[in-house]
C-alpha positions in Angstrom: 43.9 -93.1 -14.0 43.8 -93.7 -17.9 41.0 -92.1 -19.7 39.4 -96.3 -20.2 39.5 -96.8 -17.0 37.7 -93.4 -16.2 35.3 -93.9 -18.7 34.2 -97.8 -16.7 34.3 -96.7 -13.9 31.4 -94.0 -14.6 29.5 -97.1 -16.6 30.0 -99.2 -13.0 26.9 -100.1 -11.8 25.4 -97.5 -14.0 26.6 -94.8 -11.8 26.1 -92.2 -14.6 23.3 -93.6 -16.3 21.1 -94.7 -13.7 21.5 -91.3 -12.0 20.3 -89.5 -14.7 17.2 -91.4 -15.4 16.2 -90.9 -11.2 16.9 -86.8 -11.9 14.3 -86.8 -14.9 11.9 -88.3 -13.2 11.8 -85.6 -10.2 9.4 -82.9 -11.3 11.7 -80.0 -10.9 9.8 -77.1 -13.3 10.1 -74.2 -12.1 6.8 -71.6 -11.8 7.1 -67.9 -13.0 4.0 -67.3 -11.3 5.2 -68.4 -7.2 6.2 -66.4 -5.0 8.6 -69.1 -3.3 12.2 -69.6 -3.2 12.8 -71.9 -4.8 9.4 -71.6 -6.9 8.8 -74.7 -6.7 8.7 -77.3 -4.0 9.9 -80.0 -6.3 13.5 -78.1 -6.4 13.8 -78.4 -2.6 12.8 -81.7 -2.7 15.2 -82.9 -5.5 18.3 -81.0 -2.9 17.2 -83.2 -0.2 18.0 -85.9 -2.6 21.6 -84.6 -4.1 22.7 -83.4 -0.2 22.0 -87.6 0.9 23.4 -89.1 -2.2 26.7 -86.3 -1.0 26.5 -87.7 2.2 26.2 -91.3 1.2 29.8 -90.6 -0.2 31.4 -88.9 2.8 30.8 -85.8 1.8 29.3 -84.5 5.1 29.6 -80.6 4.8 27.1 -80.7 2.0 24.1 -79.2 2.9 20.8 -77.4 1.0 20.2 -74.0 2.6 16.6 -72.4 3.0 16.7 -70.7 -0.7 17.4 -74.3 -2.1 21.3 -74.2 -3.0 23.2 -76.9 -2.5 26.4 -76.7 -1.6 29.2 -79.2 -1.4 33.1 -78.6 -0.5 35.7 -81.7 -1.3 39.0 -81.1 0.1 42.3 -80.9 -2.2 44.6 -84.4 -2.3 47.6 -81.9 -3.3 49.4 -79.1 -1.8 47.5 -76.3 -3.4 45.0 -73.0 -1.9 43.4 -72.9 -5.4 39.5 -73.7 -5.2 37.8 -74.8 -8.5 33.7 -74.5 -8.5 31.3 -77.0 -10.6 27.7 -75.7 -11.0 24.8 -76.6 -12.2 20.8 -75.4 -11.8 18.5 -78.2 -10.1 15.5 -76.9 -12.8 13.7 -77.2 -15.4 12.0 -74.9 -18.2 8.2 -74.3 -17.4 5.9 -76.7 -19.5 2.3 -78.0 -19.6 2.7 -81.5 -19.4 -0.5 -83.5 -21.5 0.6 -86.9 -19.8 2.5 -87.8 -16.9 6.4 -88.1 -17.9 7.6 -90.8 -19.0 11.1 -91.1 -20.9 12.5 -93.3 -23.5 15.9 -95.0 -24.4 16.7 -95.7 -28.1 19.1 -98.2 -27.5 22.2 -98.4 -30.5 20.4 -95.7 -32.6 20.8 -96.5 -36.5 21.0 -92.6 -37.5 17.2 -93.2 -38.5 14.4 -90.4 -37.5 13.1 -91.0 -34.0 9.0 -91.4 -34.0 7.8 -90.2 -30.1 4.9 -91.7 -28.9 3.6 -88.2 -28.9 3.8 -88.3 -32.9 6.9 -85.6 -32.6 9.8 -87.0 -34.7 13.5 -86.4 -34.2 15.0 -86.1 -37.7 18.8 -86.3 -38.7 17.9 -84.2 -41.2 16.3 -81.0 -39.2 18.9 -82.3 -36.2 22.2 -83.0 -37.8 24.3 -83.8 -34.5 22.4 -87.0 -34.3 24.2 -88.2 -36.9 27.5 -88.4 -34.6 25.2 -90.2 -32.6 25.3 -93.4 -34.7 25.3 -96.5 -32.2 25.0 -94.7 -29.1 22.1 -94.9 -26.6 19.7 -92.0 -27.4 17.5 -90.6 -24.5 14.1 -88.7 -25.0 11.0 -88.0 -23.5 8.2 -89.6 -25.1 7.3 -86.3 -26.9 4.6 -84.9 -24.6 6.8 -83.5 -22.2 10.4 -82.3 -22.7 12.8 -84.6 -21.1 14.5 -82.0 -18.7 18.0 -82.9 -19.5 18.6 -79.2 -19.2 20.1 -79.4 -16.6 19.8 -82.6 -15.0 22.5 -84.3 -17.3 24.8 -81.6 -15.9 24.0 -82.6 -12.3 24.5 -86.1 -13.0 27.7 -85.6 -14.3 29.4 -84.0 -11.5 27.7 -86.5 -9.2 29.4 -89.4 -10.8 32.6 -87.5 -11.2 32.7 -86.6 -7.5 32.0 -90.2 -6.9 34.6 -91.5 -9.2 36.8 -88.9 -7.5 36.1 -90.7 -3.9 36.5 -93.9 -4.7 39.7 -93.1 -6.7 42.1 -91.1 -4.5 45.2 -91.0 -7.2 43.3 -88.5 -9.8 44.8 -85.0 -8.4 42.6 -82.1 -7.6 42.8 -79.0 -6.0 40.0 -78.0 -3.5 36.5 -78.8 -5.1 33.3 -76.7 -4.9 30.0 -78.3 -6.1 26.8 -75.6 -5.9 23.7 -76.8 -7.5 21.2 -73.8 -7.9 17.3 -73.6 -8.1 15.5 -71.3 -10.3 18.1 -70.7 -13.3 15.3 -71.1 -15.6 13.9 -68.0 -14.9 16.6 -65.9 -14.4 17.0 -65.8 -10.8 20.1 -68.6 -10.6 22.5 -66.9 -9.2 20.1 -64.3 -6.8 20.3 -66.1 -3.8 23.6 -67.3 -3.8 25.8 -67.6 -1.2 29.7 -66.0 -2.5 31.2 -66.5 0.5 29.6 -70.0 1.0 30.5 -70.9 -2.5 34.3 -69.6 -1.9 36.2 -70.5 -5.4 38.4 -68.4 -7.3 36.6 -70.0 -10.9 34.3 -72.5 -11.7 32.3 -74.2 -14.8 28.7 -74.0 -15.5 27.5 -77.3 -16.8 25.1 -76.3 -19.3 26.5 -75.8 -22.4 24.8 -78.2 -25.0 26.2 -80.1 -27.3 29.9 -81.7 -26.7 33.0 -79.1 -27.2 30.6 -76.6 -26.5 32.3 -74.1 -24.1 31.2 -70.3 -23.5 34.1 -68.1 -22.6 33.3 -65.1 -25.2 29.2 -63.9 -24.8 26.6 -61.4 -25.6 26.1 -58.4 -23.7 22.5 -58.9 -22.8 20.0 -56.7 -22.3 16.2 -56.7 -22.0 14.1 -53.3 -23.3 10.7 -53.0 -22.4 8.2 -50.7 -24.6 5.2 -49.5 -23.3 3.1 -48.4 -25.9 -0.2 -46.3 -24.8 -2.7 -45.8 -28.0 -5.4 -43.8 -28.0 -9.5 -45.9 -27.3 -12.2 -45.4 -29.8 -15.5 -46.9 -30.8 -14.2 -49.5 -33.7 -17.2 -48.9 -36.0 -16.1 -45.5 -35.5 -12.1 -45.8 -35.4 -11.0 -44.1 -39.0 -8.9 -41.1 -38.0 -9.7 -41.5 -34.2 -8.0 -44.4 -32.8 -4.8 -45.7 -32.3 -4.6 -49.3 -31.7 -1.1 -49.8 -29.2 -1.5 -53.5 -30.4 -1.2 -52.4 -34.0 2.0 -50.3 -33.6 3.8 -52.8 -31.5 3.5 -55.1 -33.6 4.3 -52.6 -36.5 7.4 -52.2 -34.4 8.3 -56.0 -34.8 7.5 -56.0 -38.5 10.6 -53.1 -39.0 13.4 -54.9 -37.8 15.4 -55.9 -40.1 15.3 -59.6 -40.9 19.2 -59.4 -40.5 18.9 -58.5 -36.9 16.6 -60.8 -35.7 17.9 -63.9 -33.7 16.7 -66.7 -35.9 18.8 -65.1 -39.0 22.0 -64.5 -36.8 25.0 -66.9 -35.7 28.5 -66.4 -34.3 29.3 -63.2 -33.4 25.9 -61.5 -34.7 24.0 -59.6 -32.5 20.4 -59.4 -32.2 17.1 -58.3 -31.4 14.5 -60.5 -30.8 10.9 -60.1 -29.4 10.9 -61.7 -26.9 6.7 -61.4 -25.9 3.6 -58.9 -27.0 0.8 -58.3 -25.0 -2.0 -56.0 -24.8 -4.9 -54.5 -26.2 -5.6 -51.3 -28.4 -5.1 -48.9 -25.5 -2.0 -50.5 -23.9 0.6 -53.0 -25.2 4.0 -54.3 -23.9 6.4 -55.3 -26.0 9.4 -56.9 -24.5 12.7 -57.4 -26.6 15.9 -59.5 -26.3 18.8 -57.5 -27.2 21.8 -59.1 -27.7 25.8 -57.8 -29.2 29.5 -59.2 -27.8 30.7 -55.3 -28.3 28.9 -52.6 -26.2 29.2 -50.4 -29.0 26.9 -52.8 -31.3 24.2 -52.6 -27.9 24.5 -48.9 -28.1 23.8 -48.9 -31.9 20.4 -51.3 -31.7 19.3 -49.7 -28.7 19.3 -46.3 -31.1 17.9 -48.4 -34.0 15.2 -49.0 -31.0 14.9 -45.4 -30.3 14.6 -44.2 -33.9 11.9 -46.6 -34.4 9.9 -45.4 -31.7 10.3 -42.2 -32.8 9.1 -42.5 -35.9 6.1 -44.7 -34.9 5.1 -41.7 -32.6 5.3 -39.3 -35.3 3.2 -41.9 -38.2 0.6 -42.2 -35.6 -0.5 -39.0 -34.0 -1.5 -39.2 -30.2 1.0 -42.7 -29.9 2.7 -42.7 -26.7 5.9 -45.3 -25.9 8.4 -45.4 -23.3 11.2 -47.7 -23.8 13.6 -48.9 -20.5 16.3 -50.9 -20.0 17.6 -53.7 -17.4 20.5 -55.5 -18.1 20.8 -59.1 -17.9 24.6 -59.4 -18.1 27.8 -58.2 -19.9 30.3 -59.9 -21.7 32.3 -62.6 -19.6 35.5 -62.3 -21.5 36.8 -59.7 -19.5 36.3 -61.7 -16.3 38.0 -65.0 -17.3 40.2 -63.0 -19.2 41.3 -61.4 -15.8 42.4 -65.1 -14.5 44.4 -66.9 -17.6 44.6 -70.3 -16.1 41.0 -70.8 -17.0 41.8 -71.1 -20.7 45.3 -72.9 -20.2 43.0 -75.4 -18.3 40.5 -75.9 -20.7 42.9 -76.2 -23.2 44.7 -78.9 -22.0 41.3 -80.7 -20.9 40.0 -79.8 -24.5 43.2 -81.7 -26.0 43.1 -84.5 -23.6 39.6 -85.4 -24.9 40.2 -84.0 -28.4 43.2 -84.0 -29.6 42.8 -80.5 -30.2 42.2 -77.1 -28.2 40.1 -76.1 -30.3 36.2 -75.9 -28.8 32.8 -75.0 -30.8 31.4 -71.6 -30.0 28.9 -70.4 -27.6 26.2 -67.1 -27.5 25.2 -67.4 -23.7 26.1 -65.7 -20.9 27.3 -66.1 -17.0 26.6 -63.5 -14.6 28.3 -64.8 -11.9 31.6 -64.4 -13.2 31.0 -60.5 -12.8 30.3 -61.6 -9.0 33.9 -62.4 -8.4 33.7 -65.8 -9.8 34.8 -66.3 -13.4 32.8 -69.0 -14.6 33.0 -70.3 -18.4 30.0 -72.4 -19.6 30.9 -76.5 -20.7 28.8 -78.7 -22.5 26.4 -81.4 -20.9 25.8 -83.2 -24.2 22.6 -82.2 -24.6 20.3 -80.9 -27.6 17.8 -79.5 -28.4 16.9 -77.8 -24.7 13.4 -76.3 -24.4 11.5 -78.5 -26.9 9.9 -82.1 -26.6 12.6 -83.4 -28.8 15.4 -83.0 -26.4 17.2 -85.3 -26.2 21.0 -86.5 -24.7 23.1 -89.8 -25.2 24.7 -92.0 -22.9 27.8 -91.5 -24.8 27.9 -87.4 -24.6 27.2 -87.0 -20.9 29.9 -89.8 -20.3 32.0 -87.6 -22.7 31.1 -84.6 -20.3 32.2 -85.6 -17.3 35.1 -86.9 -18.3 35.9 -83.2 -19.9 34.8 -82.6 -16.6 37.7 -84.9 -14.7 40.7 -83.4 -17.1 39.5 -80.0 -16.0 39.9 -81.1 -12.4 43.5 -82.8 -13.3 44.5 -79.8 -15.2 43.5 -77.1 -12.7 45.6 -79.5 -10.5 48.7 -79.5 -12.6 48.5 -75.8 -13.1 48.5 -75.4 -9.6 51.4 -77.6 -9.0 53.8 -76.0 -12.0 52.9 -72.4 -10.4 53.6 -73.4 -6.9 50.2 -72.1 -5.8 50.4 -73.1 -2.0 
C-alpha cells in the first residue's frame, strides 16, 4: 500500500481524528494521592473502551487485566518469530480543572497566535513549530484545562494503524504487540507490567513530541532527596540561635550554577533541577532532578551535591542534611544498542517518511528497555505536554502513525532479508 493510500485510509471515516477527540474527552488524570491501581478509576474505564474497540476489530485476545494494562497480540501475515511491541500510557498529567473540558479545533490555521477562551494564547513566536503548522487543523483545549494529547494522540495512533492493518491484509508485519499502560504519569508505567504477557523482543513508546522526535540516546536519571533538619527558635529571638532548614534549602537552590540547571541546558547537557521544596524552619525537603547521558557526569553533580551540603553544614552551625539517592533509569543506549535492527528499522521508516535518516533528538528515558525490552521513544506530534497550551494537529498524528506503519513494514523486511523464522 502506497504511502497516499495509507494516509486516506486513516482520514476514512475519520478513523484517526474522530478517535482522538472520544480519547480526550475520557477523564483519564491520574491522582498522586490514591492508593489504587490504576489511581484512578477513569484509566480502567477508558481500557474497557480500547479492549471493545480491539474486539470490534477481531482482535479477541485483547484484554485489560486487574492493574489496568491492556494488552493486545496481532498475529504475523509473514514467515517470521520476531515480535514488535507498540506502547503507549492510557493517562494524563494531574490538573485542577476550573471548567469542565471542552476542546477546540482551529480549522486551516493561518500561522496567527491562537486566543483560548481561557485568555491563554498560543504564539508562533514563544512556540515556533506552529509555524510548520501552516494550513493544518490545530487541536487545543480551550485553555482552562490541558488538552491531554499526552498520551492520548499516541493511543489513537496505534488504534487506527491496527485498524488500517486489519482491513488491509497486503501491508507486511511480523507479530504485533499493543500494551497500553495506566499510571505513566507518575512514574509507575511500567510497575505492574506483565513481561511475559507483553512477550516482544523491542517495541516503541509513542510519546515522543513533536514529529522526527525519536529517543534512542537518554539521560541517566536520578532523583536525590535532602533532608535538611535546622535548629527551632523563638523568631523575635532568632539572631545567633536559629537555623531556619527552609532558609538553607533554598540557599542550596540559589548555588547551582545557572549552567546546570535544566532550563539553561539542551542536547547533551546534564542537569540539576529542583524538582520541589517543602517545609518549615525545623525541617525541609528538597527534592532534585539529576540528569547526565555519561555516569561519570552523574557521579560529578552528585559530588557537586555533596560538597554543597557540606559547606552549608559548616556556614550554619547546628545544620543537619542527609542526601539519598533512587534511581529513576539509566541510559537506554546500551539496551537498543544490544539489538541493531532497531536503528536499521527506524532508519529506513525515518527515510520513507523523510527522505532522510536523520531524526531530531530526545532527553527522556525508557525503563523498560532495561526489562529485557528495548524500547526507543517516537513522536506523537504533540507540543507543548503539561501546559494548557498543548496542543497537536491533524496532520502530525496522521504523520505519526504512518512513521508508525513503515516501522511495522521495515521490521518486516528486516525479518525477511535475515531469515528470522
Amino acid at each position: 500500500m502506497e504511502r497516499n493510500d495509507v494516509i486516506e485510509k486513516l482520514m476514512e471515516g475519520g478513523l484517526l481524528l474522530e478517535r482522538f477527540l472520544k480519547y480526550i474527552s475520557i477523564d483519564t488524570m491520574s491522582d498522586s494521592v490514591s492508593k489504587m491501581i490504576p489511581s484512578s478509576k477513569g484509566q480502567l474505564d477508558f481500557a474497557e473502551i480500547l479492549v471493545s474497540e480491539f474486539h470490534a476489530m477481531g482482535i479477541n485476545n485483547a484484554h485489560v487485566d486487574e492493574h489496568g494494562y491492556v494488552y493486545a497480540h496481532i498475529d504475523a501475515n509473514i514467515e517470521t518469530d520476531m515480535k514488535v511491541a507498540f506502547l503507549a500510557h492510557l493517562d494524563t498529567v494531574e490538573f485542577k480543572r476550573e471548567k469542565p473540558f471542552k476542546y477546540i479545533i482551529h480549522d486551516n490555521y493561518d500561522c496567527s497566535p491562537i486566543v483560548l477562551p481561557s485568555g491563554n494564547v498560543l504564539s508562533p513566536d514563544l512556540i515556533p513549530d506552529l509555524k510548520s503548522s501552516k494550513h493544518d487543523m490545530i487541536i487545543t483545549s480551550d485553555g482552562y484545562s490541558i488538552l491531554g494529547a499526552d498520551d492520548k494522540a499516541g493511543i489513537a495512533e496505534i488504534m487506527a494503524v491496527i485498524a488500517v492493518l486489519m482491513k488491509n491484509k497486503k501491508i507486511p508485519r511480523p507479530h504485533l504487540r499493543i500494551c497500553f499502560v495506566p499510571d505513566e504519569q507518575l512514574g509507575k508505567g511500567i510497575d505492574k507490567i506483565d513481561i511475559g504477557k507483553f512477550d516482544a523482543d523491542f517495541g516503541f513508546t509513542v510519546d515522543a513530541g513533536l514529529p522526527y522526535n525519536i529517543s534512542c540516546d537518554s539521560f541517566n536519571a536520578w532523583e536525590c532527596i535532602i533532608d535538611f533538619k535546622g535548629v527551632k527558635h523563638d523568631e523575635g529571638y532568632a539572631k545567633g540561635r536559629m537555623v531556619s532548614a527552609l532558609n538553607c534549602a533554598s540557599e542550596f537552590i540559589s548555588m547551582i550554577p545557572g549552567g546546570m540547571m535544566a532550563e539553561y541546558t539542551s542536547r547533551r547537557d546534564g542537569y540539576i533541577h529542583p524538582s520541589s521544596l517543602n517545609g518549615d524552619v525545623g525541617d525541609a525537603r528538597l527534592i532534585l532532578s539529576v540528569r547526565d547521558f555519561e555516569e561519570k557526569g552523574i557521579n560529578t553533580k552528585k559530588q557537586f551535591i555533596k560538597d554543597l551540603v557540606d559547606f552549608l553544614k559548616k556556614s550554619h552551625h547546628g545544620l543537619n542534611a542527609e542526601i539519598s539517592y533512587k534511581e529513576i533509569y539509566s541510559n537506554i543506549n546500551s539496551a537498543i544498542s544490544a539489538n541493531p535492527c532497531i536503528n536499521e528499522i527506524l532508519d529506513e521508516a525515518m527515510y520513507n517518511i523523510r527522505g532522510s535518516e536523520n531524526a531530531t533528538f530526545m532527553r527522556t528515558g525508557a525503563t523498560l528497555s532495561f526489562m529485557g525490552v528495548p524500547c526507543p521513544n517516537i513522536f506523537s506530534g504533540v507540543g507543548n505536554s503539561y501546559s494548557v497550551e498543548e496542543w497537536v494537529s491533524c496532520e502530525n498524528m496522521i504523520l505519526s502513525a504512518v512513521f508508525i506503519i513503515e516501522i511495522i513494514k521495515a521490521a518486516a523486511s528486516f525479518a525477511v532479508d535475515k531469515g528470522e523464522k
